[in-house]
MARBA-3410 file (N, C-alpha, C, O; in Angstrom, 1 decimal):
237
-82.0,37.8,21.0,-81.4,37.2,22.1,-81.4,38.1,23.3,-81.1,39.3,22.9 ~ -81.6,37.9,24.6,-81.8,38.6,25.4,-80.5,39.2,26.2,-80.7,38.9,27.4 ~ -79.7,39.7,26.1,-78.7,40.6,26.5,-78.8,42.5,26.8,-79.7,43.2,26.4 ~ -77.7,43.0,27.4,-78.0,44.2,28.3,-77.6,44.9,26.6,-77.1,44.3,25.7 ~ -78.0,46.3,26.4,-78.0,47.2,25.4,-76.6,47.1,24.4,-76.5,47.0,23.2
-75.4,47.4,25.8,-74.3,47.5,25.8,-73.4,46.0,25.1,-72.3,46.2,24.6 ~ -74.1,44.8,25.2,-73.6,43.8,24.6,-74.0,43.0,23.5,-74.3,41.8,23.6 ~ -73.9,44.0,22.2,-73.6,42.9,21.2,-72.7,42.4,20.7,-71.6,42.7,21.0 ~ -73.0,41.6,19.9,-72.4,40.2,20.0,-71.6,40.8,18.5,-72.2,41.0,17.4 ~ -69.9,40.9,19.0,-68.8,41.1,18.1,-68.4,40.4,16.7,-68.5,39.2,16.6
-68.0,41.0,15.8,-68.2,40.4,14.7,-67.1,39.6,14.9,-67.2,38.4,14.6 ~ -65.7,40.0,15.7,-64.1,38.8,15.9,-65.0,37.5,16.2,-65.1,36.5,15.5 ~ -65.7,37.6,17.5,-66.2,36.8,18.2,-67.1,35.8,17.3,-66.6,34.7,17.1 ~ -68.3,36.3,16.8,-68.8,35.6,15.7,-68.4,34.8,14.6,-68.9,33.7,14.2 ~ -67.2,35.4,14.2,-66.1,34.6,12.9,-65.8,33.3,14.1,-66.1,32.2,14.1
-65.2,34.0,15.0,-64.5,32.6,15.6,-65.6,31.5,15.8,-65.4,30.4,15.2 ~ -66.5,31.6,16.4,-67.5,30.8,16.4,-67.8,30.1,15.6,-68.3,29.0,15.9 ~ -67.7,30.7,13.8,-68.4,30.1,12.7,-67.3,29.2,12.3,-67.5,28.0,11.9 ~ -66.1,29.9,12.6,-64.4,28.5,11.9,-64.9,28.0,12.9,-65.1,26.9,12.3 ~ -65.3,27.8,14.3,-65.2,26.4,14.7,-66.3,25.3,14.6,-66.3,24.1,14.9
-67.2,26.2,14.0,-68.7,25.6,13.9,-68.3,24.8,12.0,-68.9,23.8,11.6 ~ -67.8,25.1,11.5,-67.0,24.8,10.5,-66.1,23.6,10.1,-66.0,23.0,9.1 ~ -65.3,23.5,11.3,-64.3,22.4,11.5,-65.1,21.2,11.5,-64.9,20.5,10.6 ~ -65.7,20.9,12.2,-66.4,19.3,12.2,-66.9,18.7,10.7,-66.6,17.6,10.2 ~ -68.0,20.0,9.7,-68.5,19.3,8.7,-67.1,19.2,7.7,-66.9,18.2,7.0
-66.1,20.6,7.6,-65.2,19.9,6.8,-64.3,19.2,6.7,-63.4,19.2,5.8 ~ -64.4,18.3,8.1,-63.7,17.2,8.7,-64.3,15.8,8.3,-63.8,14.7,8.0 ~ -65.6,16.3,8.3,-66.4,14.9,7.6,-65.9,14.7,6.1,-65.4,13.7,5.7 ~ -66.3,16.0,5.5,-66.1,15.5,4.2,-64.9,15.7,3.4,-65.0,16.1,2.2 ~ -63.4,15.5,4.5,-62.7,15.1,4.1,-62.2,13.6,4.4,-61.4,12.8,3.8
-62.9,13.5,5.3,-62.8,11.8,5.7,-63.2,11.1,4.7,-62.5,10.3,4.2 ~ -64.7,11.7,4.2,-65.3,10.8,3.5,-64.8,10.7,1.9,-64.9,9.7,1.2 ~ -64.1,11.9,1.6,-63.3,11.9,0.6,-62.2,10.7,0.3,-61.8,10.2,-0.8 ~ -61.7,10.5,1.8,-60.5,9.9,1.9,-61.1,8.5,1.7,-60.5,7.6,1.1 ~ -62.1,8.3,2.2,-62.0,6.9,1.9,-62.9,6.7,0.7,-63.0,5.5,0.6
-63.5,7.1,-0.1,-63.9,7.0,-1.7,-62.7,7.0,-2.3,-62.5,6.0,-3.0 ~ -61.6,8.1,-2.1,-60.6,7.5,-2.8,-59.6,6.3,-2.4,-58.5,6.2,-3.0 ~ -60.0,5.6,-1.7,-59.5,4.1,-1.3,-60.5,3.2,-2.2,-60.1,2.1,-2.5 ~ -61.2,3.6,-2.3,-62.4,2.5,-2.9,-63.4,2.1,-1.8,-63.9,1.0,-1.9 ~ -63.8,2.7,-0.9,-64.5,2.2,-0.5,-66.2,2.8,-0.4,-66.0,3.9,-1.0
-67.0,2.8,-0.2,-68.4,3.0,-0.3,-68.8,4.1,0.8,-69.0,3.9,2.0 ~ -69.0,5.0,0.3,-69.4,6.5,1.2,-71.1,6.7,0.8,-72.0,6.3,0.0 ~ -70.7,7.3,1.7,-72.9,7.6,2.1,-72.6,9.1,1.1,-71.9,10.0,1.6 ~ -73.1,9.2,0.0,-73.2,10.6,-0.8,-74.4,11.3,-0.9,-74.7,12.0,-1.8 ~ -75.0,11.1,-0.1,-76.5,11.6,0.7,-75.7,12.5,2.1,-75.8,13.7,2.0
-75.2,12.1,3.0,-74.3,12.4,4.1,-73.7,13.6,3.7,-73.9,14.7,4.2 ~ -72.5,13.3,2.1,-72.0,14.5,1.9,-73.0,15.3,1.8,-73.2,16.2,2.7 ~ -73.5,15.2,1.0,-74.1,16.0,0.7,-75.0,17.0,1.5,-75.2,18.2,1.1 ~ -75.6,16.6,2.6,-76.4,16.9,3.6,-75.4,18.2,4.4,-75.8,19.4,4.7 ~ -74.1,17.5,4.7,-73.0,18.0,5.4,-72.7,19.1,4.7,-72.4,20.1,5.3
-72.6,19.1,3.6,-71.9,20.2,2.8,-73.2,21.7,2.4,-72.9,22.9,2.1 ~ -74.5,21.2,2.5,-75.8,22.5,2.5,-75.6,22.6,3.6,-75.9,23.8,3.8 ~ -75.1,22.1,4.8,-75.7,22.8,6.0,-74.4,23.7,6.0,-74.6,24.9,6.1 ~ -73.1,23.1,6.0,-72.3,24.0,6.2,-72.2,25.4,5.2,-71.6,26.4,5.5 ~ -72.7,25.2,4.3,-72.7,26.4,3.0,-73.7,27.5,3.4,-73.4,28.7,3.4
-75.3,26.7,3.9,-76.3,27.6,4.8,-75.6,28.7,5.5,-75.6,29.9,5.1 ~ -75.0,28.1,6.7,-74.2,28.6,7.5,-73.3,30.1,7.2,-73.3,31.2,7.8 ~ -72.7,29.5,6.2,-71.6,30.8,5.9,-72.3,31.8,5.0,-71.9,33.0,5.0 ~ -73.4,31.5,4.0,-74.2,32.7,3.3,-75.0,33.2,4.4,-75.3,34.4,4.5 ~ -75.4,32.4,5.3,-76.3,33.6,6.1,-75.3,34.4,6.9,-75.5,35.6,7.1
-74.4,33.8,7.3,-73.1,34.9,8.1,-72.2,35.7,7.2,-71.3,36.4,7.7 ~ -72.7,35.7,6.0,-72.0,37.0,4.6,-73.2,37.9,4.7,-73.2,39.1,4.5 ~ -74.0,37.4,4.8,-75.4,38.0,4.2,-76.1,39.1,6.2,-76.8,40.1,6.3 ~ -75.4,38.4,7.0,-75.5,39.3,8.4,-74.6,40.2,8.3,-74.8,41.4,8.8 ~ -73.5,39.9,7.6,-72.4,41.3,7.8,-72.8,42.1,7.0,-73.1,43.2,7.5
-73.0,41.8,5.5,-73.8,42.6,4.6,-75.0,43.9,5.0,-75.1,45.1,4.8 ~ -76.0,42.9,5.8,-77.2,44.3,6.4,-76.6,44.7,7.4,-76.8,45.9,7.5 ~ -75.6,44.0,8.7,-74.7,45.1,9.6,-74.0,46.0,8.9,-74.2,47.1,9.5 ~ -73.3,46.1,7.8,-72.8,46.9,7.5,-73.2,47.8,6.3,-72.5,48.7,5.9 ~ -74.4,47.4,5.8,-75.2,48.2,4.9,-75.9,49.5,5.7,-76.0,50.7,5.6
-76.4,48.5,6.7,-77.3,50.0,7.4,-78.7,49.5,7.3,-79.2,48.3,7.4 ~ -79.3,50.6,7.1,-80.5,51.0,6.2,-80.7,50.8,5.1,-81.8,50.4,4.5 ~ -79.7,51.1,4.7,-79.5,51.0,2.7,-79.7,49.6,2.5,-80.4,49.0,1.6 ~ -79.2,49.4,3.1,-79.1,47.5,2.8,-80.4,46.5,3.0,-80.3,45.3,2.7 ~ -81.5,47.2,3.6,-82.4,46.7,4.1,-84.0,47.0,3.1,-84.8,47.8,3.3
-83.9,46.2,2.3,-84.8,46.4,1.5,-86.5,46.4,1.8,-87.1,45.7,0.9 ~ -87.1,46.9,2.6,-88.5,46.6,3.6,-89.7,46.1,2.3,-89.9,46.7,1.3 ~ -90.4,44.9,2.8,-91.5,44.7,1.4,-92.5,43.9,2.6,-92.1,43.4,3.7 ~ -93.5,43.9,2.3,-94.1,43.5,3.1,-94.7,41.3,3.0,-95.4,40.7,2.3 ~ -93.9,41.1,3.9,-94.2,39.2,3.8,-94.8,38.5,4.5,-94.7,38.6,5.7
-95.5,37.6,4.0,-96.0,36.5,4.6,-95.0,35.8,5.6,-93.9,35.4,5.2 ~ -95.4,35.6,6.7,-94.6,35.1,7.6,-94.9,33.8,7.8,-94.3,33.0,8.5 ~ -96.1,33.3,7.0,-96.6,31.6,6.9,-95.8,31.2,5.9,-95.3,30.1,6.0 ~ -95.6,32.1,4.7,-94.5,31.8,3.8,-93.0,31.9,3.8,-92.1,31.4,3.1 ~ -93.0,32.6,4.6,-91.6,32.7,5.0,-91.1,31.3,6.0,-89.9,30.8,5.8
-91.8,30.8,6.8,-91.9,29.8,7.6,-91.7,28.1,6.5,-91.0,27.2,6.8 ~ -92.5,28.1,5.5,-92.7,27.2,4.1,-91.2,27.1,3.7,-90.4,26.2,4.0 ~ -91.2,28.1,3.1,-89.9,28.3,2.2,-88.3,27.6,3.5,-87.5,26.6,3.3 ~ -88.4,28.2,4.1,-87.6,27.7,5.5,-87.6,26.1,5.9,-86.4,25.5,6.0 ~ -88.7,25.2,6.1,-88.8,24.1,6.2,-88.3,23.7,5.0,-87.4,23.0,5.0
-88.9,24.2,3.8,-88.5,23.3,2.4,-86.4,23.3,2.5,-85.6,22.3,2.3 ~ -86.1,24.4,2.9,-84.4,24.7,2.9,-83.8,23.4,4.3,-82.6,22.9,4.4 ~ -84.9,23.3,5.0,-84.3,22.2,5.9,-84.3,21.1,5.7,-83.4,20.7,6.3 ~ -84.8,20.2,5.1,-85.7,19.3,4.9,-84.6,18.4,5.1,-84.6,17.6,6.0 ~ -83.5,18.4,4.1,-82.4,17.8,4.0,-81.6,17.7,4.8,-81.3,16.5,5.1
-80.9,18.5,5.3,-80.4,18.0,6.8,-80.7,17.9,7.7,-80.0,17.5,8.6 ~ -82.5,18.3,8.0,-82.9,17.1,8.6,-83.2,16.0,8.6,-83.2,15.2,9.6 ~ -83.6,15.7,7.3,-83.7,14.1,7.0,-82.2,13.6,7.4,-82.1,12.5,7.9 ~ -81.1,14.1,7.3,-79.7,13.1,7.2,-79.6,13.4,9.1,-78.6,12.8,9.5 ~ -80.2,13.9,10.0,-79.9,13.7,11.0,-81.6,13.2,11.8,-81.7,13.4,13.1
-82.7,12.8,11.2,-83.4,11.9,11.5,-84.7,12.6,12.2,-85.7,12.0,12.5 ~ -84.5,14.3,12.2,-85.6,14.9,12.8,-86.9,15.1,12.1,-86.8,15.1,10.8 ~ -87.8,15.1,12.3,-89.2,15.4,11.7,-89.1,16.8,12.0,-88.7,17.2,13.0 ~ -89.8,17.8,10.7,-90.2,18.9,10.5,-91.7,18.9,10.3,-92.4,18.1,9.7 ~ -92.2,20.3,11.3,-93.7,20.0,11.4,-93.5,21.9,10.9,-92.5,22.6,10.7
-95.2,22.1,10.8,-95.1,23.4,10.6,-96.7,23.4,11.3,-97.6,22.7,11.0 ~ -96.6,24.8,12.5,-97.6,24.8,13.0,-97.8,26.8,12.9,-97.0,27.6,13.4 ~ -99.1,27.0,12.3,-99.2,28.3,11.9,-100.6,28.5,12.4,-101.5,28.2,11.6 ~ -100.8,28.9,13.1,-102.0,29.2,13.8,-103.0,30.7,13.7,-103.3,31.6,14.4 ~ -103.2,30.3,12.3,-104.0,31.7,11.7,-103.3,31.9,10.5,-102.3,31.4,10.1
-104.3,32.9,10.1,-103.9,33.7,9.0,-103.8,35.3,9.6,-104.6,35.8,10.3 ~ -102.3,35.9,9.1,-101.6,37.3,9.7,-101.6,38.4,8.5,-101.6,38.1,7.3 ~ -101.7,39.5,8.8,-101.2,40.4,8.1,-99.7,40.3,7.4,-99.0,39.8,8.3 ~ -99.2,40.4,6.6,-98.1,40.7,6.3,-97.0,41.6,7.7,-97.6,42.4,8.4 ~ -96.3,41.4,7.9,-95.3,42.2,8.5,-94.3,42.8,7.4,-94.2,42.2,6.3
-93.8,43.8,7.6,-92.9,45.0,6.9,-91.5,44.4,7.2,-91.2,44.6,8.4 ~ -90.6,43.7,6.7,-89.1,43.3,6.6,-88.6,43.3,5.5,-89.1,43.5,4.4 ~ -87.3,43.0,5.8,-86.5,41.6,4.9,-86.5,40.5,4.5,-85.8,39.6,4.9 ~ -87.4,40.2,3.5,-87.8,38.7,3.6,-86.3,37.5,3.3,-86.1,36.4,3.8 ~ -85.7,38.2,2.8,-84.2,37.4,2.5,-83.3,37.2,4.1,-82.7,36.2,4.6
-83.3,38.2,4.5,-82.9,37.9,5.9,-83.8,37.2,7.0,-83.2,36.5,7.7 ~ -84.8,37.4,7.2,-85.7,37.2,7.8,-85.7,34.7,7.3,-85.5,33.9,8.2 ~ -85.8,34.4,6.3,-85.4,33.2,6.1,-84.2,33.1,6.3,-84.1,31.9,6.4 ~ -83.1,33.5,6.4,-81.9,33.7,6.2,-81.6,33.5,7.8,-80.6,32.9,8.1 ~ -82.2,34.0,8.8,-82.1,33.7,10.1,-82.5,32.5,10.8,-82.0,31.9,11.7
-83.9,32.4,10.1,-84.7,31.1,10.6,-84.0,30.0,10.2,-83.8,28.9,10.9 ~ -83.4,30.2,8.7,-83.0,28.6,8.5,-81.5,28.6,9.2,-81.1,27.6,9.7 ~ -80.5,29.8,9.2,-79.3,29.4,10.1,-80.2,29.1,11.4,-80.1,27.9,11.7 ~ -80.9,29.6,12.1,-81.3,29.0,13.5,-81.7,27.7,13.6,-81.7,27.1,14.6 ~ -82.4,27.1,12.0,-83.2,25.6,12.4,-81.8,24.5,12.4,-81.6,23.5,13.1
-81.0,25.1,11.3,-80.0,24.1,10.9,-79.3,24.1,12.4,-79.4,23.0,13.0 ~ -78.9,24.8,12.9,-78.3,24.8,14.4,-79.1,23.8,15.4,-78.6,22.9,16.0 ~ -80.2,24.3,15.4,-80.9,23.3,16.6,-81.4,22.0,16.0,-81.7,21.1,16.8 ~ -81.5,21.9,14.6,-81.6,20.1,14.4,-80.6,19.7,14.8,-80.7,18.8,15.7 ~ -79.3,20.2,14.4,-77.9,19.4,14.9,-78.0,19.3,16.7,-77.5,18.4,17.4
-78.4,20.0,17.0,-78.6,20.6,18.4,-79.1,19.6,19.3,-78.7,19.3,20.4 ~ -80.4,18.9,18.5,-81.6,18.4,19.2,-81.2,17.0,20.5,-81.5,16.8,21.6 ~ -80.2,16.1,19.2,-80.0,15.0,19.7,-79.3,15.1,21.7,-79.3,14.4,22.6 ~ -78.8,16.3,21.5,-77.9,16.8,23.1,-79.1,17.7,23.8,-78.6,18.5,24.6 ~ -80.6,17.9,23.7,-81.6,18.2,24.1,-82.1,18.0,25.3,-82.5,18.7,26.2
-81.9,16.6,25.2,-82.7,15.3,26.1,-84.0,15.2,25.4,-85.0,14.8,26.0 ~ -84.2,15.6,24.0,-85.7,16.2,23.6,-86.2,14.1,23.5,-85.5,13.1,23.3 ~ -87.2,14.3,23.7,-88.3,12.6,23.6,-88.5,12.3,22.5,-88.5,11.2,21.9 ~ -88.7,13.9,21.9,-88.8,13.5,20.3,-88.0,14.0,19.3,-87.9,15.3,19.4 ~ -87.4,13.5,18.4,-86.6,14.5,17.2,-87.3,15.2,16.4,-87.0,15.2,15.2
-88.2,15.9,16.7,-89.2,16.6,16.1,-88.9,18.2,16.2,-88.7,18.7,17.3 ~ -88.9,18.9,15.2,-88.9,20.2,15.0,-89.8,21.0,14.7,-90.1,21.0,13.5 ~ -90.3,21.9,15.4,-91.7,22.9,14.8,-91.3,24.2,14.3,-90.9,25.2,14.9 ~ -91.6,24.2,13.2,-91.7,25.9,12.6,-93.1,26.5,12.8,-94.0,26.1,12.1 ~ -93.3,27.3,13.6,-94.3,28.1,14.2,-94.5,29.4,14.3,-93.7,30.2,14.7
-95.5,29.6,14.1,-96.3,31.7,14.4,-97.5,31.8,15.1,-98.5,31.2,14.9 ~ -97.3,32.3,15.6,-98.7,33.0,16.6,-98.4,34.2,17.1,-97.4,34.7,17.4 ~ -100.1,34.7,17.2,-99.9,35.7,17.8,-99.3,36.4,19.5,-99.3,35.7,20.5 ~ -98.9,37.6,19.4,-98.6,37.5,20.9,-99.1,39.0,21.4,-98.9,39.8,20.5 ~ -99.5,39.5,22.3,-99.7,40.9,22.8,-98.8,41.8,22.3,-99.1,43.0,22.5
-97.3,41.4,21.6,-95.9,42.6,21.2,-96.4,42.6,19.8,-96.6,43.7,19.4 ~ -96.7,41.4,18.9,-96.7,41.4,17.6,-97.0,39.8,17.3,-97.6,39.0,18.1 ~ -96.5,39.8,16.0,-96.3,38.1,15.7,-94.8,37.7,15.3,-93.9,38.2,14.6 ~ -94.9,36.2,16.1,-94.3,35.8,16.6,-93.6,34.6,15.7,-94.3,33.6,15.7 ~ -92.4,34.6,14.9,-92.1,33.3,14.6,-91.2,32.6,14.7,-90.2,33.4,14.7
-90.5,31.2,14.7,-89.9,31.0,15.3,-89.8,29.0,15.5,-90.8,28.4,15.4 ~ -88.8,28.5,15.7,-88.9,26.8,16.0,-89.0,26.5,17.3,-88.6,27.3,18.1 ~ -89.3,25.5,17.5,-89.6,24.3,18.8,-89.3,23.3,18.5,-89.2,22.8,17.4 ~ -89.2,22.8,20.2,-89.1,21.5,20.5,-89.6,21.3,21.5,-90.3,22.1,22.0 ~ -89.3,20.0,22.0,-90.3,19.3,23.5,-89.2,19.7,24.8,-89.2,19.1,25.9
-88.2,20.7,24.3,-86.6,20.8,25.1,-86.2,22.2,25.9,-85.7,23.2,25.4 ~ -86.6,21.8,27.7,-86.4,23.1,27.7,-84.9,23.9,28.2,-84.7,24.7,29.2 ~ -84.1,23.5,27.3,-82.8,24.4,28.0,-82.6,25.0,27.2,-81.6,25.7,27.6 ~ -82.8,25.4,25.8,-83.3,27.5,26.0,-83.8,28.3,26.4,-84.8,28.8,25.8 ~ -83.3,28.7,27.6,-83.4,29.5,29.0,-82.7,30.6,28.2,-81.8,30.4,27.4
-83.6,32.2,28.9,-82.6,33.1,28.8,-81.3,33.3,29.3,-80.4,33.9,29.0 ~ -81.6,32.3,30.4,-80.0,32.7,31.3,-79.0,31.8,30.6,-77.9,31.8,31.1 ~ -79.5,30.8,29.3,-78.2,29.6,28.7,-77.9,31.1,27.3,-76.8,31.4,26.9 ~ -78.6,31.4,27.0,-78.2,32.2,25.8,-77.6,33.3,26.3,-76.8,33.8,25.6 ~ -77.8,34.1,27.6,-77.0,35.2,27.9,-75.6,34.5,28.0,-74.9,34.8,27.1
-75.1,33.6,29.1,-74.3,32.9,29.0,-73.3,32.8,28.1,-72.1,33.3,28.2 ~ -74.0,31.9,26.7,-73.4,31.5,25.3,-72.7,32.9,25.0,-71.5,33.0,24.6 ~ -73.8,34.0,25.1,-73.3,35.1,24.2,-72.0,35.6,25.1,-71.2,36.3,24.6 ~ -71.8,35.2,26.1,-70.7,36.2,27.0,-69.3,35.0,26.4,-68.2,35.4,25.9 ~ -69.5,33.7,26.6,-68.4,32.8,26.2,-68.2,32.8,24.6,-67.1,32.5,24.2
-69.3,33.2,23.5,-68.9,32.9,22.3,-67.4,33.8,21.8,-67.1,35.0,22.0 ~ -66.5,32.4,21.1,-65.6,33.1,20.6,-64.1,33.0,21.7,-62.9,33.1,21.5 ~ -65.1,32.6,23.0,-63.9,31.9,23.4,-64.0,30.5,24.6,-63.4,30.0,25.6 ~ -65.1,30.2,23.6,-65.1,28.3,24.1,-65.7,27.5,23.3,-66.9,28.0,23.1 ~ -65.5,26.5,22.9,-66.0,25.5,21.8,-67.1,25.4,22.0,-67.7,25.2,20.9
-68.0,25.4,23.0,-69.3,25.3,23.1,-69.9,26.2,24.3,-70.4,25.8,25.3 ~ -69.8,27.2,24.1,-70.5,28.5,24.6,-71.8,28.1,25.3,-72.0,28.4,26.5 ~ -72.7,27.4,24.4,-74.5,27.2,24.1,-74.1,25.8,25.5,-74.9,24.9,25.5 ~ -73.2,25.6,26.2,-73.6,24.4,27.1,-75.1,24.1,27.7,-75.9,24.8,28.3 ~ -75.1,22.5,27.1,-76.5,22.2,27.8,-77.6,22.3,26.6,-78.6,21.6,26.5
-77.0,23.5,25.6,-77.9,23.2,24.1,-77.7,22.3,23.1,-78.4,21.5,22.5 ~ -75.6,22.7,22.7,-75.4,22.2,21.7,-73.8,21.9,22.1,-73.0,22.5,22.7 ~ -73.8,20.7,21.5,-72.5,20.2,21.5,-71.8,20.7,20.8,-70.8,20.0,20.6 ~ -71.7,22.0,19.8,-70.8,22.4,18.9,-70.7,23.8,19.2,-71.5,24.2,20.1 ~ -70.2,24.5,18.9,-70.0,26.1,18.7,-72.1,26.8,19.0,-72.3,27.7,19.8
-72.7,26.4,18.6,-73.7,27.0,18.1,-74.2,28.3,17.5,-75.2,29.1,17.5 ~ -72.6,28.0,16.4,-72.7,29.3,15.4,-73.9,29.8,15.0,-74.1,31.0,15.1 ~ -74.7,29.0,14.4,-76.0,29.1,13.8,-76.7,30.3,14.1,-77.1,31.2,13.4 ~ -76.9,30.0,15.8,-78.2,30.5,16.4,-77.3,31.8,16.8,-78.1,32.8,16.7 ~ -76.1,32.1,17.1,-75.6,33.3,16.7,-75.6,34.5,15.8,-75.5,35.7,16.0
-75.6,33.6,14.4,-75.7,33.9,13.1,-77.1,34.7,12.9,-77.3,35.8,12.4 ~ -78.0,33.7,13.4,-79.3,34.3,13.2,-79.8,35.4,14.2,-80.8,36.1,14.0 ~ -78.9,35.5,15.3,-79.3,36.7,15.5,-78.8,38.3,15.2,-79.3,39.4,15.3 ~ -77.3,37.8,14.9,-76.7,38.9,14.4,-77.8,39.5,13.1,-78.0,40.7,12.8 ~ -78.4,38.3,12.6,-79.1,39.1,11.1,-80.0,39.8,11.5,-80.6,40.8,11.0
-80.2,39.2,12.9,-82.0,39.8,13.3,-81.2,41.1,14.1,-82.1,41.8,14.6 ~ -80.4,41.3,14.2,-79.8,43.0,15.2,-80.2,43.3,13.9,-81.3,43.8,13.7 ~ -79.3,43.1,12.8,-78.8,44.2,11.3,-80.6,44.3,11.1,-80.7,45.5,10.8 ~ -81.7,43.8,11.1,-83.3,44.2,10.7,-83.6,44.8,11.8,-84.5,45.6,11.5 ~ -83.3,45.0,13.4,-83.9,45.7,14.3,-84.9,44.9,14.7,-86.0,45.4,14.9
-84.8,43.5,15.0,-85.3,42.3,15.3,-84.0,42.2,16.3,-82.9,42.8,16.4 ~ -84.9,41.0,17.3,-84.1,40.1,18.2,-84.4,38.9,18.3,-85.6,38.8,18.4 ~ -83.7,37.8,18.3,-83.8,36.4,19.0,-84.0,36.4,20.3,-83.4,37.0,21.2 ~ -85.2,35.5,20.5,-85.4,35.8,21.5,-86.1,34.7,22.5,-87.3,34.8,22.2 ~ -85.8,33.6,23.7,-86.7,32.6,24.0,-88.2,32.5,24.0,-88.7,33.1,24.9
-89.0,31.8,23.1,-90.5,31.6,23.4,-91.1,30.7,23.1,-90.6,29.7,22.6 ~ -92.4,30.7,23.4,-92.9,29.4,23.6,-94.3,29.4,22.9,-95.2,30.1,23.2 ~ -94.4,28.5,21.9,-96.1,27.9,21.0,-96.1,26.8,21.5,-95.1,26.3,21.9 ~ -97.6,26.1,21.5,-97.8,24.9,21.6,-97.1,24.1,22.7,-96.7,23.0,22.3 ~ -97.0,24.6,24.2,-96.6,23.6,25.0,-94.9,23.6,24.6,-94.0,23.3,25.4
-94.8,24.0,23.4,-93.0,24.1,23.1,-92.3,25.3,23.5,-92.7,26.4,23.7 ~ -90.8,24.6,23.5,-89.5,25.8,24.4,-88.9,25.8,22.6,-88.8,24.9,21.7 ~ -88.6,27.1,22.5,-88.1,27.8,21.5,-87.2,29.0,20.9,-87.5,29.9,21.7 ~ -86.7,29.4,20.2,-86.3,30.5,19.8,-87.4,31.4,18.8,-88.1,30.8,17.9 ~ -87.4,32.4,18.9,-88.1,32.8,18.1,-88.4,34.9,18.0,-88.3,35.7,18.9
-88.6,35.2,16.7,-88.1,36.8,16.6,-89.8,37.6,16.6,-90.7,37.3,15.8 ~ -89.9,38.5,17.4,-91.8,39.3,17.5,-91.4,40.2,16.4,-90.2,40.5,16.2 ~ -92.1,40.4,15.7,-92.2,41.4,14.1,-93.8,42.3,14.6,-94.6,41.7,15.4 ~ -94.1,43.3,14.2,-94.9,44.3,13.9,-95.5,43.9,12.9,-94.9,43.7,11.9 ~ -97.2,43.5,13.0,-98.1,43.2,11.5,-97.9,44.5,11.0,-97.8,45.3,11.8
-97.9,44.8,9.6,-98.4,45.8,8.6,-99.8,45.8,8.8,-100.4,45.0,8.1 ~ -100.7,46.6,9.8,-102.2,46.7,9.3,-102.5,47.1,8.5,-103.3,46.3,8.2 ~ -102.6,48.4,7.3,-102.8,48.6,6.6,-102.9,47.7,5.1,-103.6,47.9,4.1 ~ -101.8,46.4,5.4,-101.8,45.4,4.4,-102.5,44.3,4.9,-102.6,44.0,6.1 ~ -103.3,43.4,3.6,-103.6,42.0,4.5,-103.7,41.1,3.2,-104.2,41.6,2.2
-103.4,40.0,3.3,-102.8,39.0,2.9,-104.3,38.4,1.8,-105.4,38.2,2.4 ~ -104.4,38.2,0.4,-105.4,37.7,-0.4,-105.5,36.9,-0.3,-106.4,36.3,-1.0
END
């Protein structure tokens, strides 16, 4: 995410954002609790939907404090497929996007060398950032509820990262967010009608790898997305 050296994004700050990003799904599925036990007929597809995304959410924000405060040590480097890493990510979405109506596309434009990371973090950011902006989308103005998981090359490295047809992830809405997170219910105004813990989350993970979140664009699409270093010396069978 694009901010001055001096401003990362505080762990107080971050918690707060995630309890509040938190409050809505375990408000649903206490409602929905409440009325199953009346007898009445609950969508258990919904729970269910509600309850991975919120779970996503908080393992990838254990698992960001974890490599923040591991270091180095904590960063296990192997070299991955970033088409695979991209797969695996869509398969983890699928379901709450299906319960909020978005289409998942996957647009990979080549075959890449491996890059040198985290592969656990590295999914670990994409899917807190996808689950955020599906929820995200419907307050977009996007034409379509369509989501792209995407890589390409770029002159820094390769590039991966989601889209949409939506352009208010502007650098200047995420510098913004990051200055309000932690002390306004919706920081991300103009993105997301909730906290937009997610896309926070995913970048904290990407500081702890020496990655950034960062606005970009494939295919005509406005997006988030982190530049990685190919491994040349490796190349993919």
């Amino acid at each position: 995410m694009v901010r001055a050296a001096d401003e990362p994004i505080q762990s107080q700050q971050l918690l707060l954002g995630l309890a509040e990003q938190l409050k809505l799904p375990l408000l649903q599925i206490a409602r929905r609790a409440e009325l199953a036990s009346l007898g009445q007929d609950v969508d258990l597809a919904a729970i269910q939907a509600t309850a991975d995304s919120a779970l996503r959410l908080v393992d990838s924000y254990v698992l960001g404090v974890r490599l923040a405060e591991g270091g180095q040590a904590a960063l296990e480097l192997e070299p991955v497929s970033v088409s695979s890493v991209l797969y695996d990510t869509a398969h983890q979405l699928s379901s709450v996007a299906k319960f909020y109506g978005v289409h998942l596309e996957l647009s990979i434009g080549g075959r890449y060398a491996p890059v040198l990371t985290n592969r656990e973090g590295l999914q670990a950011a994409l899917t807190s950032l996808g689950v955020a902006l599906i929820e995200a989308l419907p307050a977009l103005n996007s034409q379509q509820l369509t989501l792209q998981l995407g890589a390409h090359r770029s002159r820094y490295g390769i590039v991966a990262g989601l889209y949409s047809d939506s352009e208010a992830l502007t650098a200047e809405s995420l510098r913004r967010g990051n200055q309000l997170l932690g002390k306004s219910r919706q920081p991300l105004v103009g993105v997301s009608h909730s906290s937009g813990a997610g896309i926070f989350v995913a970048d904290a993970i990407l500081q702890a790898m020496n990655l950034r979140l960062q606005p970009t664009r494939h295919n005509r699409l406005y997006g988030l997305g982190a530049v990685m270093q190919s491994n040349n010396q490796l190349q993919l069978v």
